[in-house]
LOKOL-84787 format. One record per residue: residue in three letters; x, y, z of N, C-alpha, C in turn. Coordinates in steps of 0.05 Angstrom, whole numbers. Example, Ala and Ser with C-alpha at 12.3 -4.5 7.8 and 13.67 -1.06 7.14 Angstrom:
+--------+--------+--------+--------+--------+--------+--------+--------+--------+--------+
! residu !    n_X !    n_Y !    n_Z !   ca_X !   ca_Y !   ca_Z !    c_X !    c_Y !    c_Z !
+--------+--------+--------+--------+--------+--------+--------+--------+--------+--------+
!    Ala !    264 !   -114 !    156 !    246 !    -90 !    156 !    264 !    -66 !    156 !
!    Ser !    257 !    -45 !    142 !    273 !    -21 !    143 !    258 !      1 !    157 !
+--------+--------+--------+--------+--------+--------+--------+--------+--------+--------+
//
This chain:
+--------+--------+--------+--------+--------+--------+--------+--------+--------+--------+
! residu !    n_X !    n_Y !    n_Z !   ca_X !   ca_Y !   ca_Z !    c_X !    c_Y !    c_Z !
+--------+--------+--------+--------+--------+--------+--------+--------+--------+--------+
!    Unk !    114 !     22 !     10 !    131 !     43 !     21 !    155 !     47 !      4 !
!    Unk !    161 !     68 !     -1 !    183 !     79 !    -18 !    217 !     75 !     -5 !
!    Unk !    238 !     66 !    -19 !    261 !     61 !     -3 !    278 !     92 !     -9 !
!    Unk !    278 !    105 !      8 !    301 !    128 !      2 !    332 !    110 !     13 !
!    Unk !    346 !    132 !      1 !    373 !    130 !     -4 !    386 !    116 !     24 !
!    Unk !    377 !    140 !     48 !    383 !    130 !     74 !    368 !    111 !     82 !
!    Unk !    356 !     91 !     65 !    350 !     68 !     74 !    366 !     43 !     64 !
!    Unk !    385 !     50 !     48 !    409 !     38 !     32 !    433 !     33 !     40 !
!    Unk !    436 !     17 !     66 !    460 !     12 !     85 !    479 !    -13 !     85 !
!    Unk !    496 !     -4 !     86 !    524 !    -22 !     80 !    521 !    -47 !     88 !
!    Unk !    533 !    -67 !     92 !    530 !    -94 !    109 !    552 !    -84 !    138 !
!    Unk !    581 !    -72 !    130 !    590 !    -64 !    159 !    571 !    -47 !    177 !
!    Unk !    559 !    -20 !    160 !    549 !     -9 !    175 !    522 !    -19 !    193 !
!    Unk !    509 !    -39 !    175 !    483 !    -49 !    188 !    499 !    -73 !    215 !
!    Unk !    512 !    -86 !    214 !    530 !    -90 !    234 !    534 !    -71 !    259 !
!    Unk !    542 !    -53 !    249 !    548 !    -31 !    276 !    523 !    -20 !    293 !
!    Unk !    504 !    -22 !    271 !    478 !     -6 !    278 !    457 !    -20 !    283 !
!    Unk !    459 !    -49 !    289 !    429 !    -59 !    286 !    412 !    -58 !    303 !
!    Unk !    421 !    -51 !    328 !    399 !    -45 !    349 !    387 !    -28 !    337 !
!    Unk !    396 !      2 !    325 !    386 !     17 !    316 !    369 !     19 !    289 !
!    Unk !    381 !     -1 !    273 !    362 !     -8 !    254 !    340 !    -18 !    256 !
!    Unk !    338 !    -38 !    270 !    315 !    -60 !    290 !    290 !    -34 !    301 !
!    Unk !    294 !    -14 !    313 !    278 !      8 !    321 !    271 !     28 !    296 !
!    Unk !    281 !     30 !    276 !    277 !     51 !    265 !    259 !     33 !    245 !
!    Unk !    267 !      2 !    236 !    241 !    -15 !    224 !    216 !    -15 !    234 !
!    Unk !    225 !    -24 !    273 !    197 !    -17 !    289 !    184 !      7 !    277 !
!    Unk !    190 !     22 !    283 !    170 !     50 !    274 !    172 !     50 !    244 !
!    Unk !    166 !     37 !    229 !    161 !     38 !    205 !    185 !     42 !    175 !
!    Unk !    209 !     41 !    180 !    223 !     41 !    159 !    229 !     10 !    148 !
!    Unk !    240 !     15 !    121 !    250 !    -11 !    120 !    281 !     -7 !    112 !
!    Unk !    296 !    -26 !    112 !    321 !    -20 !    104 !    327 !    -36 !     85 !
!    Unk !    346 !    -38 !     68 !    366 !    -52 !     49 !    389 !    -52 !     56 !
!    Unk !    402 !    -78 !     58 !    425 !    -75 !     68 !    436 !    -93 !     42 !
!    Unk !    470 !    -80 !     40 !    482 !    -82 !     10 !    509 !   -104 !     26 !
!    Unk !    513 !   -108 !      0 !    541 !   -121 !      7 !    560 !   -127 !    -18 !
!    Unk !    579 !   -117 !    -22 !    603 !   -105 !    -42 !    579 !    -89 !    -61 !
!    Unk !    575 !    -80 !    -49 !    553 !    -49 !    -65 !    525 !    -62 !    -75 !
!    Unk !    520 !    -83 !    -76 !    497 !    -93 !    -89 !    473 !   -100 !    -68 !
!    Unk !    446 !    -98 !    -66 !    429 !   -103 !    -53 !    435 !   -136 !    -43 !
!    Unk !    430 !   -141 !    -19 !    441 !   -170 !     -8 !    413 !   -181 !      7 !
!    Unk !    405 !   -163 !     33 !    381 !   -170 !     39 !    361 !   -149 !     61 !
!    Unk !    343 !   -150 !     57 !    322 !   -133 !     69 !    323 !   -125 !    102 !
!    Unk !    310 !   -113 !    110 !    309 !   -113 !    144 !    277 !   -101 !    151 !
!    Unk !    256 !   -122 !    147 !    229 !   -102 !    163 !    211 !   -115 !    175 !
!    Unk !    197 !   -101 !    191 !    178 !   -112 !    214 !    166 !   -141 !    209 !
!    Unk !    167 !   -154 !    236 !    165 !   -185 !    222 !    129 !   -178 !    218 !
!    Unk !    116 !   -158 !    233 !     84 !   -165 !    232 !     74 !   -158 !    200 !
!    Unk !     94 !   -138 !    192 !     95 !   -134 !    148 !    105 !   -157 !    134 !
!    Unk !    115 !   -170 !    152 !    123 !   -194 !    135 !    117 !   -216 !    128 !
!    Unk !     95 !   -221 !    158 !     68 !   -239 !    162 !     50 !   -230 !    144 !
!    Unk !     40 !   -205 !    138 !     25 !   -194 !    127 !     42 !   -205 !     98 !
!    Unk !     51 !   -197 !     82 !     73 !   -196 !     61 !     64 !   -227 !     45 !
!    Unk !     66 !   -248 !     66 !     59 !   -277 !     70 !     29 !   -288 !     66 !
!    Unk !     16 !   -261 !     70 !    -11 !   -277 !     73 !    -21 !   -264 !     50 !
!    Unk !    -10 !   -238 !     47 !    -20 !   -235 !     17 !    -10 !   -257 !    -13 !
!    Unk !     13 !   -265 !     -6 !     16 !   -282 !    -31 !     -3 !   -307 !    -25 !
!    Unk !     -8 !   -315 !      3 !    -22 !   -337 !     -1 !    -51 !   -331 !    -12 !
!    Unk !    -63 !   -315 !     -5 !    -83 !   -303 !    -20 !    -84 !   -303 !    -54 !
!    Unk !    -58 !   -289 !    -58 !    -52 !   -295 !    -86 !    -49 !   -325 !    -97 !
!    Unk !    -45 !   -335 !    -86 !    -37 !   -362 !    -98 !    -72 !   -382 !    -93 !
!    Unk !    -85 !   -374 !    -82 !   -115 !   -378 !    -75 !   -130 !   -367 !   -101 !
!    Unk !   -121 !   -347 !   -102 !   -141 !   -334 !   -126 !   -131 !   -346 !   -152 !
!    Unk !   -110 !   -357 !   -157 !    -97 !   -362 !   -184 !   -111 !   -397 !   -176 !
!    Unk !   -113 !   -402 !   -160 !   -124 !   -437 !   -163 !   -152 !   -433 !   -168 !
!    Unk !   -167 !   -414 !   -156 !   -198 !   -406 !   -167 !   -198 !   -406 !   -195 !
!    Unk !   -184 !   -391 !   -201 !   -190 !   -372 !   -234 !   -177 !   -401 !   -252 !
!    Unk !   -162 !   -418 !   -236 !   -154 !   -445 !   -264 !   -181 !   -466 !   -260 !
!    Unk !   -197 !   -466 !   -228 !   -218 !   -482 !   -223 !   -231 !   -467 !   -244 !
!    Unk !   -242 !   -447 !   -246 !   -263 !   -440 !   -262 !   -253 !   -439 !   -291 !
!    Unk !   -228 !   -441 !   -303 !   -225 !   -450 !   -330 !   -231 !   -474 !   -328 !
!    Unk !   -223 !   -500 !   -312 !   -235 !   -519 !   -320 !   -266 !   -525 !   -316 !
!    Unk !   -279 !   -515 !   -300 !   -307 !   -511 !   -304 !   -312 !   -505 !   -334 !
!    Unk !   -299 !   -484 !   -345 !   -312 !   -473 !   -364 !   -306 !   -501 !   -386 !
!    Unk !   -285 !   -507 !   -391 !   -278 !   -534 !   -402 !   -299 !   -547 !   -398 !
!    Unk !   -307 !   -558 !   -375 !   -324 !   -581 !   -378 !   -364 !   -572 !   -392 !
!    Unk !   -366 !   -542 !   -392 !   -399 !   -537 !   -398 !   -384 !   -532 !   -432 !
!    Unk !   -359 !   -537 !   -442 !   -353 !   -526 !   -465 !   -352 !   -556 !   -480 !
!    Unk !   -351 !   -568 !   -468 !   -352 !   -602 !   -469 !   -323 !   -609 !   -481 !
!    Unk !   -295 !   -595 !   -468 !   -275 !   -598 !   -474 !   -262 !   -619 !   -461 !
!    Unk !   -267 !   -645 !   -459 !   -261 !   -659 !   -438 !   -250 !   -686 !   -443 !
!    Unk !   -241 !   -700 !   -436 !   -236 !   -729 !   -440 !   -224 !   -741 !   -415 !
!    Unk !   -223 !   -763 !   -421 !   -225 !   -785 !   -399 !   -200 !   -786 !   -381 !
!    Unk !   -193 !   -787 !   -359 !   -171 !   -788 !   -349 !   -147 !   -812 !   -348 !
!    Unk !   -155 !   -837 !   -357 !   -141 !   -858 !   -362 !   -136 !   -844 !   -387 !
!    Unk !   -147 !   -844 !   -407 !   -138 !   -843 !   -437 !   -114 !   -820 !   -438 !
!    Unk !   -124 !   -796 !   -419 !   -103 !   -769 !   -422 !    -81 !   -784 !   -414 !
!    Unk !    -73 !   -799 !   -390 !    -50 !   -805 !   -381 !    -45 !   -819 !   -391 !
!    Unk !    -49 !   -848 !   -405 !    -43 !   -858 !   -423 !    -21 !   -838 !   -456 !
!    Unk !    -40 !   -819 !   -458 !    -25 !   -808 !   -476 !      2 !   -791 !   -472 !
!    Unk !      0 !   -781 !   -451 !     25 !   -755 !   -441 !     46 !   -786 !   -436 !
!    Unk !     39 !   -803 !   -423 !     61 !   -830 !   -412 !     73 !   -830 !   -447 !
!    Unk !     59 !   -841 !   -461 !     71 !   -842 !   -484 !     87 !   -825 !   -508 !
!    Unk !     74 !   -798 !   -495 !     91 !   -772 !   -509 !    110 !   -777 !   -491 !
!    Unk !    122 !   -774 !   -463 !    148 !   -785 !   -453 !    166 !   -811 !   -460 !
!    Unk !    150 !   -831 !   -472 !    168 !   -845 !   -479 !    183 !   -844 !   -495 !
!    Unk !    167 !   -826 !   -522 !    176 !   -824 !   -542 !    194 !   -799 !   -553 !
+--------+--------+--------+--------+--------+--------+--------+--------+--------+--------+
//
């Protein structure tokens, strides 16, 4: 959803208005509320925000797939080595 201008409200004014803000999110706006002129923090429907939430977790699902299947691909590429020996080595690049 696109933010127009009149969705760009003060911090006093969102103060004065928030019942009214609170209803006009209900039905679908969102607001920005500023504070000494600069964007400070958002105002929108908590059920967009659940939603908002579950899409990153989704995202963060798909980015653990797509590194599972690089290391799949590693292992038929026979890129692989032993897990004592790897940690063995990174321990020792820290020491050093």
């Amino acid at each position: 959803m696109a933010v127009s201008a009149r969705d760009v409200i003060p911090l006093s004014q969102a103060r004065a208005n928030l019942s009214e803000l609170a209803d006009q999110v209900k039905a679908g706006a969102e607001k920005i509320v500023t504070k000494n002129g600069e964007s400070y923090v958002a105002i929108i429907d908590a059920q967009r925000l659940d939603y908002y939430h579950q899409l990153e977790r989704e995202r963060i699902h798909l980015l653990l797939l797509e590194e599972a299947e690089k290391g799949l691909a590693d292992i038929a590429a026979g890129n692989v080595r032993d897990a004592r020996s790897a940690l063995e080595s990174l321990k020792r690049r820290r020491r050093d």
